[in-house]
N, C-alpha and C positions, 0 to 999 in steps of 0.2 A: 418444397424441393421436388418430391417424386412422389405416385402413387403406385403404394407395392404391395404383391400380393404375398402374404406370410404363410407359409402352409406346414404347420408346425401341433403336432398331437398333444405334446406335454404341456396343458393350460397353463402352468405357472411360470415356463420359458417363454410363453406366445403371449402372455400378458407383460411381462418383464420386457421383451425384446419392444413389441409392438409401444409400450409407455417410451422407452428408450428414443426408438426411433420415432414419435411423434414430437416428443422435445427438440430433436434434430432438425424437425420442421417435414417428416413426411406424412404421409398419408398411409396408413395402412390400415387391410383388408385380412382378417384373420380367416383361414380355412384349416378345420380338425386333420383332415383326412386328405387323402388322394382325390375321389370323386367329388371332393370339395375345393378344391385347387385350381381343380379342371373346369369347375361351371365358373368359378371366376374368371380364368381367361376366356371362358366361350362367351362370357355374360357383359363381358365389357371392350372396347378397344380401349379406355383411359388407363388401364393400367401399364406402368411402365418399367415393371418388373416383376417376375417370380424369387422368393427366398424358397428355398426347396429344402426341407427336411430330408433326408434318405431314409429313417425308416418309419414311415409312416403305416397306420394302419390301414386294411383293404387292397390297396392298393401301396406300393415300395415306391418312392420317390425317383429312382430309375424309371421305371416303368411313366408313372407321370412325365418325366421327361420327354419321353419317347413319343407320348402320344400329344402333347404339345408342340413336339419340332413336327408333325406331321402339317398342321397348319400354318403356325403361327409364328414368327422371331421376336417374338419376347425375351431380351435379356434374362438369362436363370442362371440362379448365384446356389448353388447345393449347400447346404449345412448338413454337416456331418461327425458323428463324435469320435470317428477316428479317422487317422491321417494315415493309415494303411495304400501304399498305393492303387493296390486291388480297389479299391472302394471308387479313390480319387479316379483315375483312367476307366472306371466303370460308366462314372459320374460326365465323364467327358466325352465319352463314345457316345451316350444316348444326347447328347446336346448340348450340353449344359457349355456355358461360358467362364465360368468362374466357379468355384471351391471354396468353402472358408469351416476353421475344424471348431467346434464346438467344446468349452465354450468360449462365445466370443466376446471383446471389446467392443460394446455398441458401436465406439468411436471407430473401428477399425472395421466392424462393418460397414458402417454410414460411407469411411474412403471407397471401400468394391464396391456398394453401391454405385456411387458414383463415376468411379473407372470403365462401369462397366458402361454405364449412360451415355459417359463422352466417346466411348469405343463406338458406338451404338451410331451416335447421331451424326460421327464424322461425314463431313462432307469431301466425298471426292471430286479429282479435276473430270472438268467437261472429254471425255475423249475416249478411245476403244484402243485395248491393247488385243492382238492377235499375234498368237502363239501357236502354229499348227493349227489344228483345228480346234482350241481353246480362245474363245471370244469372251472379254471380259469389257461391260459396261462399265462406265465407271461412274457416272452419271446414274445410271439406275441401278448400280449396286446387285447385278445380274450378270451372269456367266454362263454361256452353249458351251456343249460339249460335240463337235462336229452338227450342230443348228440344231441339238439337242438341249433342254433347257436343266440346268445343275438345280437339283432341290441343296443349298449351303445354309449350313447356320450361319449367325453373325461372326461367329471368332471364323470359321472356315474360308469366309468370304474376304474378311481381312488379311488371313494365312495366303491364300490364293494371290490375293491381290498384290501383297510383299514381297510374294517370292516372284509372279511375274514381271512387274517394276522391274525387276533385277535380279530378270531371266539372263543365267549364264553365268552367275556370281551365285558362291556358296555363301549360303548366310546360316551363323553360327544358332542354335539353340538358344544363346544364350541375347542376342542379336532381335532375335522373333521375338522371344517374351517379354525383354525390353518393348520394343516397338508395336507387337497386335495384343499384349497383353497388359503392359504396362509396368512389368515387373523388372526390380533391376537385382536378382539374386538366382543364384543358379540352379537351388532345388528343386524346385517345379518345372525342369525339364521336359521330366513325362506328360507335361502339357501339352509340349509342342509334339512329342512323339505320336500323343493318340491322336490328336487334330490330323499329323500326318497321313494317316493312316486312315482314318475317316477319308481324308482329301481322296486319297489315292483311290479306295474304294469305289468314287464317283468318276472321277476322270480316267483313271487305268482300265486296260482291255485286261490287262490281269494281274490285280492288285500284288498278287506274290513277287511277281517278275516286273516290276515297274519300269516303264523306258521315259516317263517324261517327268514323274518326279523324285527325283535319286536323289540316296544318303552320300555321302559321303564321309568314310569313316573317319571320326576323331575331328570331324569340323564341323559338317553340320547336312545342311539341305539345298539342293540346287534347281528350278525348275529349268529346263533345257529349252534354247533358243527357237528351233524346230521340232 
């Protein structure tokens, strides 16, 4: 199936999870710790995901995050043992693409594995959408920001790319997570919220007072035509 990296402290969940998902049919690469996570992804381009602990020793599995999106878009799926949103929208602000609360159904892992894979590898149409000074590749899966080049994660790239498709049209919360997320239930909302927010950070002259991609209350998100 995939080759994943497991960065997971507690030996007898990281053998448990890793036996689990070797019967699944993947491949995985156990790492104790944070500085050990990291040399995995620096140490290979075959890997085809991060499973991310949050608290790991040395190093906090946020912080791993962080220093991963600096390079790299490796699909990263957090494990975490509570479902606290604080944690969750912590977990999404440093990059991460996916959440799953601890402990898990191997089987219900194995599905966001693969959610996140097929998100991953989607192939867009040949062609350039322009939005103001928002140029989105679609083809190369790249986005300027006035012929400035957007550092986006995967879910970011996807969020962008949805909501410019159809620029001019609010599209609901519940709309996005269905479609860049894959999700069809409403509690994971604040997924779409910190993604937004992230977005905004990179494309907004000033994130507080945003003029290109606005809320609108009680429905959802709209990126603006010009």
């Amino acid at each position: 199936m995939a080759s994943l990296i497991l960065a997971e402290d507690d030996q007898e969940l990281a053998r448990a999870l890793t036996l689990a998902l070797e019967r699944l049919g993947h491949q995985v690469h156990a790492a104790p710790d944070g500085p050990g996570a990291l040399a995995a992804v620096e140490s290979s381009t075959a890997h085809e995901a991060l499973l991310l602990d949050v608290m790991l020793p040395d190093m906090d599995g946020f912080e791993v995050c962080r220093r991963v999106r600096r390079h790299h878009q490796i699909p990263i799926i957090m494990l975490t043992a509570r479902s606290d949103a604080i944690d969750i929208v912590a977990g999404l602000e440093a990059g991460a693409d996916d959440y799953v609360t601890k402990p898990v159904e191997p089987r219900v892992l194995d599905a966001r594995i693969k959610a996140v894979l097929r998100r991953s590898a989607g192939q867009p149409d040949a062609q350039l959408i322009t939005i103001g000074g928002l140029v989105l590749d679609q083809n190369a899966c790249e986005a300027l920001a006035d012929g400035r080049p957007l550092a986006l994660t995967p879910t970011e790239w996807r969020l962008l790319l949805e909501l410019a498709r159809h620029a001019g049209t609010v599209l609901s919360r519940h709309v996005l997570l269905e479609r860049d997320w894959g999700y069809d239930y409403t509690g994971d909302s604040r997924m779409v919220d910190a993604a937004v927010q992230r977005l905004r950070a990179k494309i907004e002259d000033d994130p507080s007072h945003p003029t290109m991609l606005l809320t609108v209350r009680g429905m959802g998100y709209r990126l603006v035509r010009e």
